[in-house]
C-alpha angles and dihedrals in degrees: 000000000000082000117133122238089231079066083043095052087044095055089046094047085044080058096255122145102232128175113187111197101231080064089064092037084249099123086120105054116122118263084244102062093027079068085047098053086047090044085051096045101041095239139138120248107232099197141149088202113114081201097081094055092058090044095054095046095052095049087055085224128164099207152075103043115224130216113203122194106206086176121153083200101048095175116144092249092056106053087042081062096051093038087055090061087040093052086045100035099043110035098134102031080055088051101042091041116272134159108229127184140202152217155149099277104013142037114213115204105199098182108219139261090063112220113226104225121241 
């Protein structure tokens, strides 16, 4: 979501198997069921959208991981940079469920599913 198709050509060149929504004309799906297509498919949700953090905390879900740019420069060259030390750095919390945030000078790991505090 809010990703562009030159990060999408990246992934895919990197040998990632990478599926954008407008391909599929579903630009418009609801966050909600956009997390329930990844969860399906056993895929990674790439956003810019604060809105599927929140989403995801409040389901208590495990899956699907969520990698959230929080980037004041939001070219593509860029995110594929930052995406590069996300893809190295956090392998295994992608793949056990995990929100994970980035920015220019950090990358946050929040492991899923996220623990209300008492």
């Amino acid at each position: 979501m809010c990703v562009s198709m030159h990060t999408v050509r990246w992934l895919r060149q990197q040998g990632y198997e990478v599926v954008h929504l407008r391909e599929e004309g579903l630009q418009r799906l609801p966050d909600n069921q956009v997390l329930e297509k990844a969860r399906a498919e056993q895929r990674v949700v790439l956003t810019m959208d604060l809105n599927f953090g929140y989403l995801l905390a409040i389901s208590k879900a495990v899956l699907p991981s969520v990698i959230l740019f929080r980037l004041e420069d939001k070219r593509s060259e860029i995110v594929n940079e930052r995406l590069s030390a996300v893809l190295r750095q956090c392998k295994e919390d992608l793949e056990k469920g995990a929100i994970v945030v980035v920015n220019e000078a950090s990358i946050r790991v929040r492991r899923l599913p996220i623990q209300s505090k008492p």
